[in-house]
C-alpha positions as CSV (number, residue, x, y, z in Angstrom):
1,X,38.5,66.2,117.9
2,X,40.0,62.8,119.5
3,X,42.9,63.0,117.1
4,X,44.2,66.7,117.7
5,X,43.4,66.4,121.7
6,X,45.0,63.2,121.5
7,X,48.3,64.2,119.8
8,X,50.0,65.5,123.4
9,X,51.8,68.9,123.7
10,X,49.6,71.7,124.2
11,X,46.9,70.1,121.8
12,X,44.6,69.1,125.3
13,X,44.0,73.4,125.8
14,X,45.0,74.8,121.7
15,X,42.2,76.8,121.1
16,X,40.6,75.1,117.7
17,X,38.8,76.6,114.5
18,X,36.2,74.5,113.4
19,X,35.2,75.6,109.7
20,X,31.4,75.6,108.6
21,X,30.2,74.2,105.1
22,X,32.6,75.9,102.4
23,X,33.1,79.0,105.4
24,X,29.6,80.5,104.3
25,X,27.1,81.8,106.6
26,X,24.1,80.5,105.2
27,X,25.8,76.9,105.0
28,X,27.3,77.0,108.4
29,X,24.2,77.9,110.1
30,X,22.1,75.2,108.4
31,X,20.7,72.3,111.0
32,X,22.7,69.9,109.6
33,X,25.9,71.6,110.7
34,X,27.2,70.4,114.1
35,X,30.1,71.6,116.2
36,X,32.0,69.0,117.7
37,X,32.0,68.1,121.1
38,X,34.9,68.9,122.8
39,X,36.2,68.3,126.5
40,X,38.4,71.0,126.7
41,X,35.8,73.5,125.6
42,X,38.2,75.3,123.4
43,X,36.3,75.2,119.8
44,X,35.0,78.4,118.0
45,X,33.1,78.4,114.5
46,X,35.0,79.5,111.7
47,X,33.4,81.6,108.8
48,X,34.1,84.2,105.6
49,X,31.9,86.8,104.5
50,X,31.9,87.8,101.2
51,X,28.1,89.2,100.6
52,X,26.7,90.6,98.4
53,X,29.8,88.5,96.2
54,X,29.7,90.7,93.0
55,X,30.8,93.7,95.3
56,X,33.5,92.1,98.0
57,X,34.7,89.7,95.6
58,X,35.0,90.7,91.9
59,X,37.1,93.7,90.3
60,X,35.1,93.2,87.1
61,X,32.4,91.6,85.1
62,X,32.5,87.8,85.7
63,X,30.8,84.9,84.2
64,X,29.0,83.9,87.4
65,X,27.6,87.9,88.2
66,X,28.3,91.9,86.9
67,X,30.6,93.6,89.0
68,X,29.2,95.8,91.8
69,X,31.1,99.2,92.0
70,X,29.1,100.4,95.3
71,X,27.7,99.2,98.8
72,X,25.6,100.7,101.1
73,X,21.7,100.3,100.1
74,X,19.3,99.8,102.7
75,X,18.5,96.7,101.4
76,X,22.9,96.0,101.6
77,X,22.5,96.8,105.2
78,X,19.0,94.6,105.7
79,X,21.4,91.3,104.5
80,X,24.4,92.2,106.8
81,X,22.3,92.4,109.9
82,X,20.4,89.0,108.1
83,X,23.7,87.2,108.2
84,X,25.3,88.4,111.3
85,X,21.9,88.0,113.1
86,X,21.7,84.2,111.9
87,X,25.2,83.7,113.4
88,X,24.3,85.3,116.3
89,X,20.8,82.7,116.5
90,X,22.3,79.7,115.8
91,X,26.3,80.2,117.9
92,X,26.7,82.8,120.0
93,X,23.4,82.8,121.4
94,X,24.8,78.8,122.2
95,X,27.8,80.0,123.5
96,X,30.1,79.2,121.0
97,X,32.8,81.8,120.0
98,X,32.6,82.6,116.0
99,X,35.7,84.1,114.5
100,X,35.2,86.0,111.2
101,X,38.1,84.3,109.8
102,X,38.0,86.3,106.3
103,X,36.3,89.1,104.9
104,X,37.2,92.0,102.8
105,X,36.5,93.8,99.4
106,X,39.0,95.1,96.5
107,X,39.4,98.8,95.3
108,X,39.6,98.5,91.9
109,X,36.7,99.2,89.9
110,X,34.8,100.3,93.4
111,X,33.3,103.5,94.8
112,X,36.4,104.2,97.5
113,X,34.1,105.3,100.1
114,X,31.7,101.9,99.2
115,X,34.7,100.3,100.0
116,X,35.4,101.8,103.2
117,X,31.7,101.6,104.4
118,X,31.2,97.8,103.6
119,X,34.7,96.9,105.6
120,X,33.6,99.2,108.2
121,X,30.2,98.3,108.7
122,X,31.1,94.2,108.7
123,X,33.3,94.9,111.5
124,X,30.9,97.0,113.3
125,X,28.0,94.7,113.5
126,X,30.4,92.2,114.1
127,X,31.0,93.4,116.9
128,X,27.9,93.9,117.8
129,X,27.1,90.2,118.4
130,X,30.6,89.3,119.8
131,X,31.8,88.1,116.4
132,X,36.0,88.4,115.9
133,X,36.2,90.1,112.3
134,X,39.6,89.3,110.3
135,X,40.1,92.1,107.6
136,X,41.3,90.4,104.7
137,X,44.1,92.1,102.4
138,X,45.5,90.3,99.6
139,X,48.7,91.7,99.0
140,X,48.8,95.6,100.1
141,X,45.3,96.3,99.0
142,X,44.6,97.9,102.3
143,X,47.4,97.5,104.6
144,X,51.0,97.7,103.4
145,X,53.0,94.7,104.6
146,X,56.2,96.5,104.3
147,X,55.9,99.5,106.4
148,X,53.2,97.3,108.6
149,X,50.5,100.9,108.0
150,X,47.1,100.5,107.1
151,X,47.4,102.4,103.1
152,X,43.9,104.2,104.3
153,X,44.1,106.3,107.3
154,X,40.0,106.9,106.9
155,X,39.3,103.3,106.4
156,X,41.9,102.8,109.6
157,X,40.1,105.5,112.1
158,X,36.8,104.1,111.2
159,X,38.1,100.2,112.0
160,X,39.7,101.6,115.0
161,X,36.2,103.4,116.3
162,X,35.1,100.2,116.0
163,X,37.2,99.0,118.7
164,X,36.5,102.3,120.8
165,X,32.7,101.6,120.8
């Protein structure tokens, strides 16, 4: 923290991201994790969500887990509110900010509307506990970089309500 704050420039106010253990949840929020202390009071948590990973990461079977084509069990949304509430328990109930910094899912291979209701539901409980939610898109996969348009209007009204709520 000393080094950044130290470096001059704007670096006594920048606003700084301070990763957990390997960006997960269940690593982050761990007691041996420790935020920095920080004068300028500027630091917020940094973490990815990828869960359940054989649905929001792979496009096919994998050595390390099958390939999930669909999301939205009850038991899918029990480990959501699991992850966001742990979050919640151990950082913003502290008041420290916690930015969402990645998380997505690809289409391929995937239920279209599994897709949408994951993406949409991470960014709604999210919300919920004050949590900023980056969607993730690797190259065009759900927003078109070249004509700057979500390539979903669905999966973009129900991101939007999001915001509206």
């Amino acid at each position: 923290m000393d080094v950044v704050r130290g470096c001059g420039g704007n670096n006594l106010e920048r606003h700084l991201l301070i990763a957990g253990y390997a960006t997960d949840v269940e690593l982050t929020c761990d007691a041996l994790f420790h935020m920095p202390a920080d004068p300028a009071g500027r630091c917020a948590v940094s973490v990815h969500y990828y869960t359940p990973s054989v649905f929001a990461i792979p496009e096919e079977d994998a050595d390390w887990g099958k390939c999930r084509s669909t999301w939205g069990t009850e038991a899918d949304f029990k480990e959501l509110q699991k992850y966001m509430e742990m979050i919640e328990t151990n950082f913003i109930a502290q008041g420290i900010s916690v930015i969402m910094g990645e998380y997505g899912c690809p289409k391929n291979n995937k239920d279209e509307e599994s897709v949408r209701l994951f993406l949409t539901s991470v960014c709604e409980v999210a919300y919920d506990r004050q949590i900023c939610p980056i969607l993730w898109d690797i190259t065009g996969v759900h927003y078109d970089r070249g004509s700057c348009k979500m390539t979903d209007a669905l999966l973009q009204e129900g991101l939007m309500e999001n915001l509206r709520n």
